[in-house]
C-alpha positions in Angstrom: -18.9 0.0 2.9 -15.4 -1.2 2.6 -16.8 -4.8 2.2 -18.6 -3.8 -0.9 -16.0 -1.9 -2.3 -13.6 -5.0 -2.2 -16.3 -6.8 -3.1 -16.7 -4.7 -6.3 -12.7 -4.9 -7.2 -13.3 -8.9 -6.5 -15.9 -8.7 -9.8 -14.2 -6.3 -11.6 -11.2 -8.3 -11.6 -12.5 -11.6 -12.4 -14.0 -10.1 -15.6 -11.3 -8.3 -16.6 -9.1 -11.8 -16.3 -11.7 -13.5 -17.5 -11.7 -11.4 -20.5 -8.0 -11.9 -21.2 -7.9 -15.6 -20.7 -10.0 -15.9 -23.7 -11.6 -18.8 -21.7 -8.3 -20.8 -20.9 -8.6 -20.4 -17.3 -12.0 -21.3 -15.3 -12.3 -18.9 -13.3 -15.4 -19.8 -11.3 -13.2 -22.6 -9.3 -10.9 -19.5 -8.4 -12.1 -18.0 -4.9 -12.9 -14.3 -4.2 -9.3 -13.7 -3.1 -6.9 -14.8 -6.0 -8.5 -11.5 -7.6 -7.2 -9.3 -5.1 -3.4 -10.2 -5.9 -1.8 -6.8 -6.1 0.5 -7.8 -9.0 -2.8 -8.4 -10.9 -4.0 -5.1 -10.8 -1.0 -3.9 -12.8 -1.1 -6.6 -15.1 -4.2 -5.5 -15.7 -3.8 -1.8 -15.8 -0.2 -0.8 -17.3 0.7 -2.2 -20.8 0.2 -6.3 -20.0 0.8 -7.0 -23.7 4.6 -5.2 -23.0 4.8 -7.3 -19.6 7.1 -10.5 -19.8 4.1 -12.5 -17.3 1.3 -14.5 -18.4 -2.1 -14.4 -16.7 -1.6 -18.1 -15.0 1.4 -16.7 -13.3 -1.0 -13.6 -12.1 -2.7 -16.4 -10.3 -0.8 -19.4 -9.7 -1.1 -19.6 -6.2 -4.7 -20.4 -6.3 -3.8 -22.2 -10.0 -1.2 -24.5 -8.5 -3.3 -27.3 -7.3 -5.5 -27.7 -10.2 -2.4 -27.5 -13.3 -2.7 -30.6 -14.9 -1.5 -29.4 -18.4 1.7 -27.6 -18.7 1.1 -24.1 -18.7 2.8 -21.4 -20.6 5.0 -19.0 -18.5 7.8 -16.2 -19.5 11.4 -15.4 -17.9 12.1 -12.0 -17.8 15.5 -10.3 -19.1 17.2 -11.6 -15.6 16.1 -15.8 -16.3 13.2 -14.7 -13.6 9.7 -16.3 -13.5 7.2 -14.4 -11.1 4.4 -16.6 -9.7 2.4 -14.3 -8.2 1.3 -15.3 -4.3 3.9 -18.5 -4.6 7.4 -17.0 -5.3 10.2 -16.4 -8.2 12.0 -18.8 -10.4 15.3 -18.3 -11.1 16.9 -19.7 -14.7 19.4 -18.9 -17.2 17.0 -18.7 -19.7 16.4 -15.3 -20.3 13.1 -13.4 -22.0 12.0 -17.1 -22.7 8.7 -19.0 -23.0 9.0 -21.5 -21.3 6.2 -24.8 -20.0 5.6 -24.9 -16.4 4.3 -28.3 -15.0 2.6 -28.5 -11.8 2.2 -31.9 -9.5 2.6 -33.5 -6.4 6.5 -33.9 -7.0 6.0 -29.9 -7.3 7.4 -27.9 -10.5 9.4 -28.9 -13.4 10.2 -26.6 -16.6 10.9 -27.4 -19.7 11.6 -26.2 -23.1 10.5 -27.7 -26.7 10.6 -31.1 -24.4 14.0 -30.3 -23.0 14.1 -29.6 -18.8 15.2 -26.6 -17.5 17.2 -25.9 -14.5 16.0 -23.4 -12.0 16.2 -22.5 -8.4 12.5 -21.5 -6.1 12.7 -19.1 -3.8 9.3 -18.7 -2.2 7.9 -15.4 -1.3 8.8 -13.9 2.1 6.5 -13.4 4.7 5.8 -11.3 7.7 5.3 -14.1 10.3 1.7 -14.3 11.6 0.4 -12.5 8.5 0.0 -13.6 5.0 1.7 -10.0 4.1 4.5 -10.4 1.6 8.0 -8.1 2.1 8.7 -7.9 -1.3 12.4 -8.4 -1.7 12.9 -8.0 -5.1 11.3 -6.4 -8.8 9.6 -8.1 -11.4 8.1 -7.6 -14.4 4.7 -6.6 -13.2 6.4 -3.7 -11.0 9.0 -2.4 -13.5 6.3 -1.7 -15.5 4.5 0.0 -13.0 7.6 2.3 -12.4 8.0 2.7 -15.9 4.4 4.2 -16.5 3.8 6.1 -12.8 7.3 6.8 -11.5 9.6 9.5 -12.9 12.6 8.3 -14.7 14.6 10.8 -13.8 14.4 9.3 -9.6 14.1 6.2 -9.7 13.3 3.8 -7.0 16.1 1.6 -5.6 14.6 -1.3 -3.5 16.2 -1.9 0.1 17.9 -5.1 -1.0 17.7 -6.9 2.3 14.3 -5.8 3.6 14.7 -8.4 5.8 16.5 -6.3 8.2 13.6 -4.4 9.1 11.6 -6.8 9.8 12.1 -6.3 13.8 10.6 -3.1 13.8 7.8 -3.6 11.1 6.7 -6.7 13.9 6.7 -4.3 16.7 4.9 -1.7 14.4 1.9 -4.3 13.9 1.5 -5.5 17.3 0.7 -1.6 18.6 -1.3 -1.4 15.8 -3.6 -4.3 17.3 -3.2 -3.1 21.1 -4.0 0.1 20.1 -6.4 0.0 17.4 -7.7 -3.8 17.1 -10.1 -3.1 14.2 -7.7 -1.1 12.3 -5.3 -3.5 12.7 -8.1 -5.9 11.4 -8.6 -4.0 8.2 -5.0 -3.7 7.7 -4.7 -7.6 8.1 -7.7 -8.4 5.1 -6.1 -5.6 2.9 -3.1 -5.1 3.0 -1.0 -7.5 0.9 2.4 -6.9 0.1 5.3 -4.1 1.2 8.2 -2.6 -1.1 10.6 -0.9 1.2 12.7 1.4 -1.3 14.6 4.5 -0.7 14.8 8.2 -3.3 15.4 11.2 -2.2 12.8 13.0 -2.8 9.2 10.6 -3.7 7.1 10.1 -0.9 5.7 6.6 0.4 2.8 6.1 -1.4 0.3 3.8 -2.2 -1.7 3.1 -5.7 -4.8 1.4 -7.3 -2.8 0.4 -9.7 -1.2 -2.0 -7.7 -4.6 -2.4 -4.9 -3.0 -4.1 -2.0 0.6 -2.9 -2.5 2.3 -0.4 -0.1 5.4 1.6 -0.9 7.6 2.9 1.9 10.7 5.0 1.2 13.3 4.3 3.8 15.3 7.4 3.5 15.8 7.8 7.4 16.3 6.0 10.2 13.8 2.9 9.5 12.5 3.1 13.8 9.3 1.2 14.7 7.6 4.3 14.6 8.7 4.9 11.0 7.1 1.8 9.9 3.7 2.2 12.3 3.5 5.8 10.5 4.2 4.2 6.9 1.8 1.2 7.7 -1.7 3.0 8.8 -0.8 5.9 6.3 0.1 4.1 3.3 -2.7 1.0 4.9 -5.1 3.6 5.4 -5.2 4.7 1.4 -5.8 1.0 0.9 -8.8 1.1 3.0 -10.2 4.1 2.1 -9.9 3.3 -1.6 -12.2 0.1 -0.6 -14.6 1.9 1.4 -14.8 4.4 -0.9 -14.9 2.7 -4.4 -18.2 4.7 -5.4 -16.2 7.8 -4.5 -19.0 10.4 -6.3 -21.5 9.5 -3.4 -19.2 11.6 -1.2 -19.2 14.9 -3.1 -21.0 17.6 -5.2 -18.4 18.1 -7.6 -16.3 15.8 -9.6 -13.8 13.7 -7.4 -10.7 14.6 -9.6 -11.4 18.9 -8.9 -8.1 19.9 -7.8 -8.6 21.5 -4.3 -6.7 25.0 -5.9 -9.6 25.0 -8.4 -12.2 25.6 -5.2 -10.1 28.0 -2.6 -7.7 29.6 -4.9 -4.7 28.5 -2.7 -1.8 26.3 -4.0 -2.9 21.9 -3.3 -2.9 20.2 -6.4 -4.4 17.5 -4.6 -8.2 16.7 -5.4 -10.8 16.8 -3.1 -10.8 13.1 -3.3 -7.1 12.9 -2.5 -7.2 15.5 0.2 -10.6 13.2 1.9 -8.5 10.5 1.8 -5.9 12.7 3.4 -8.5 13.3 6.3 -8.8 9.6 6.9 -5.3 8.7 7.1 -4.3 11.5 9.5 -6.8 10.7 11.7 -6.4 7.2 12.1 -2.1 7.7 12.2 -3.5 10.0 15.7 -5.6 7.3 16.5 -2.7 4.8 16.9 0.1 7.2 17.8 -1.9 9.4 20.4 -2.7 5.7 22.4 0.8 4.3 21.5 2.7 7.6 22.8 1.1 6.7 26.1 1.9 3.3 26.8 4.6 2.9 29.4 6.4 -0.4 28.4 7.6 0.9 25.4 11.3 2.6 25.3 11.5 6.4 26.0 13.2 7.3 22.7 10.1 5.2 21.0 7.8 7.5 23.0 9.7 10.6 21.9 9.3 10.0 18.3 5.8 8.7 18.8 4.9 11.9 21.0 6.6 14.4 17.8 4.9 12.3 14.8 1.7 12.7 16.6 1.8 16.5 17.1 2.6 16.7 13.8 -0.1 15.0 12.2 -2.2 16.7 14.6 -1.4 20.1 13.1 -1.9 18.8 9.3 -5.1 17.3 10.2 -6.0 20.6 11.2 -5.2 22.5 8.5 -6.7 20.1 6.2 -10.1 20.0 8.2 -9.7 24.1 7.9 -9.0 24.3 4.2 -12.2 22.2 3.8 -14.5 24.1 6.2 -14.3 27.2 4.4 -16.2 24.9 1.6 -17.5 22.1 2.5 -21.1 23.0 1.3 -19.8 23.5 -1.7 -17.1 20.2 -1.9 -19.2 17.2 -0.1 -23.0 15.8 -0.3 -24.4 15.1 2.4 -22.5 11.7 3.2 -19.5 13.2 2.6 -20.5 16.3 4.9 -21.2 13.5 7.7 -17.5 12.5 7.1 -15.9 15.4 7.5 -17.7 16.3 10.7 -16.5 12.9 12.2 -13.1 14.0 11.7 -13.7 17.5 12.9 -14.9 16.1 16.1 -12.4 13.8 16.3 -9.8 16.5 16.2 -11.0 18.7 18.2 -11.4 15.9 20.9 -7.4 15.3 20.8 -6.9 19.2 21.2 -8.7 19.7 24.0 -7.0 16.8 25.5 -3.8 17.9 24.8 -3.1 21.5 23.7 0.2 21.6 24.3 0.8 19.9 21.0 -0.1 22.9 19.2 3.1 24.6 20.8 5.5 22.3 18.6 7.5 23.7 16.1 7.3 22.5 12.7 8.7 25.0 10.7 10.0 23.2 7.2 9.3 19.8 8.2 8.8 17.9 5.0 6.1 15.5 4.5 8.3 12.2 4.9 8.5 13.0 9.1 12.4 13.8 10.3 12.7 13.4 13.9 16.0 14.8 13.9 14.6 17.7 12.7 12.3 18.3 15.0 14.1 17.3 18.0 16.9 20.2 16.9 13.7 22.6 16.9 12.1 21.4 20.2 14.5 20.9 22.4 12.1 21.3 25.3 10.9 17.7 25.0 
């Protein structure tokens, strides 16, 4: 399923570009993956004609090789030039066209014939992975923010991301002891990370920007911060992809809000709260094996022993929320779904009731551990 989905976005995207382009660009020498650039997606889907980037720099790392003319490229109000999948340029030419020339001897810019100065600083990577810890805005995201994100809380970006780069390592590796196929899927889908902090927005992942996870530091940034954030935020990513033909999962329309159907308070839709399902259960996946590995630090266990319980408990108030009318909510695939995850939960229970005994009394959706430690003393 999810390779059809992705498989879907790949066309999607290479007609909407191809669309835009107004034949510039051949796109057919352009393989499957240069259309699943995150960046793109928002080019695509916010106000591109408002966004200081042209289509080539959506897709210059799979462009690079084959500029031979110059190609048209803008700075944004900073002397910027984002090249999506290759870096930044940094000028002093601000909200400028400007030509970009590609060869062997790498990239030159000039304006009406004259060169331009500029320093590269290539994208930075999470060794081993092709994932990209985004360390700064551009263009493509401000506008993103502009349209989604409310103006009145802003995101600030962690300006040295860098920093948490330790734990967001260790995070991955106990994703792939624990969960190899997971970590697999995360690996193929997930494509860049924006560590940021607000007070009061959730992480949070869109399709708007397919590829592209948002994680809000605003506590302690631990290993099991980040393993949380990844599979959570990760997991929308791979749900979105499995699920792209999202009707074939329900009886009514994806978007009915789940208040609509029980008459309780969750303006989430029954799509959102499915996708909730999947998340929760693969976070217990990872955690409930992690929290039982030995080598790892006792204060690492700790947290990963609280964060599990508590997704525990969520999982199963979602899963009852949705009993009371499933019949009514999912088809017959989707019923098949849900009864996986019912399963699955009640498995972990039985295995470990005492989880049930936690208190979580007015612990907010971004997890505290201090919180919960001042409450549960007993661990």
């Amino acid at each position: 399923m999810r390779a059809s989905g992705r498989q879907n976005l790949i066309l999607t995207m290479r007609d909407m570009t191809s669309k835009t382009s107004l034949g510039k660009l051949d796109l057919h020498i352009f393989p499957d993956d240069a259309f699943l650039e995150p960046r793109l997606f928002s080019w695509h889907f916010c106000s591109s004609s408002q966004i200081k980037v042209n289509i080539a720099q959506m897709l210059f790392s799979n462009l690079n090789e084959r500029v031979l003319k110059p190609m048209q490229v803008k700075t944004d109000s900073t002397g910027a030039i984002i090249l999506a999948g290759h870096g930044t340029l940094f000028t002093d030419s601000l909200n400028k066209e400007l030509q970009l020339t590609y060869n062997s001897k790498g990239i030159t810019l000039s304006d009406c014939g004259r060169n331009i100065s500029f320093q590269e600083i290539p994208r930075f990577l999470i060794p081993s992975t092709r994932i990209e810890l985004v360390e700064r805005t551009d263009p493509v995201i401000e506008e993103f923010f502009r349209k989604y994100i409310d103006k009145n809380s802003p995101l600030t970006l962690i300006k040295s991301p860098s920093q948490h780069l330790t734990q967001i390592k260790e995070a991955l590796s106990l994703i792939k002891v624990c969960t190899p196929k997971l970590h697999n899927a995360l690996m193929t889908s997930l494509r860049s990370i924006v560590l940021f902090q607000n007070p009061v927005l959730n992480s949070f992942a869109a399709l708007q920007l397919h590829g592209m996870i948002f994680l809000n530091v605003c506590r302690p940034a631990t290993t099991a911060f980040f393993l949380d954030g990844l599979v959570h935020q990760g997991g929308h990513v791979i749900f979105s992809e499995a699920t792209l033909n999202r009707q074939d999962y329900f009886k009514v329309p994806p978007d009915t809000k789940m208040e609509t159907i029980s008459g309780r308070k969750d303006s989430r839709s029954v799509y959102e709260a499915t996708h909730g399902l999947y998340t929760e259960y693969s976070l217990i996946k990872v955690m409930d094996r992690a929290r039982r590995m030995l080598d790892l630090a006792p204060s690492k266990i700790i947290e990963l022993h609280a964060r599990t319980a508590f997704i525990l408990q969520r999982l199963k108030c979602d899963l009852h929320r949705f009993s009371l009318y499933k019949s009514a909510i999912f088809s017959s695939k989707g019923i098949e779904l849900f009864e996986y995850f019912e399963q699955f939960c009640n498995h972990i229970e039985k295995k470990w009731p005492s989880a049930i005994t936690f208190d979580f009394e007015d612990q907010p959706d971004e997890f505290d551990f201090d919180k919960f430690l001042r409450k549960n003393s007993q661990i």
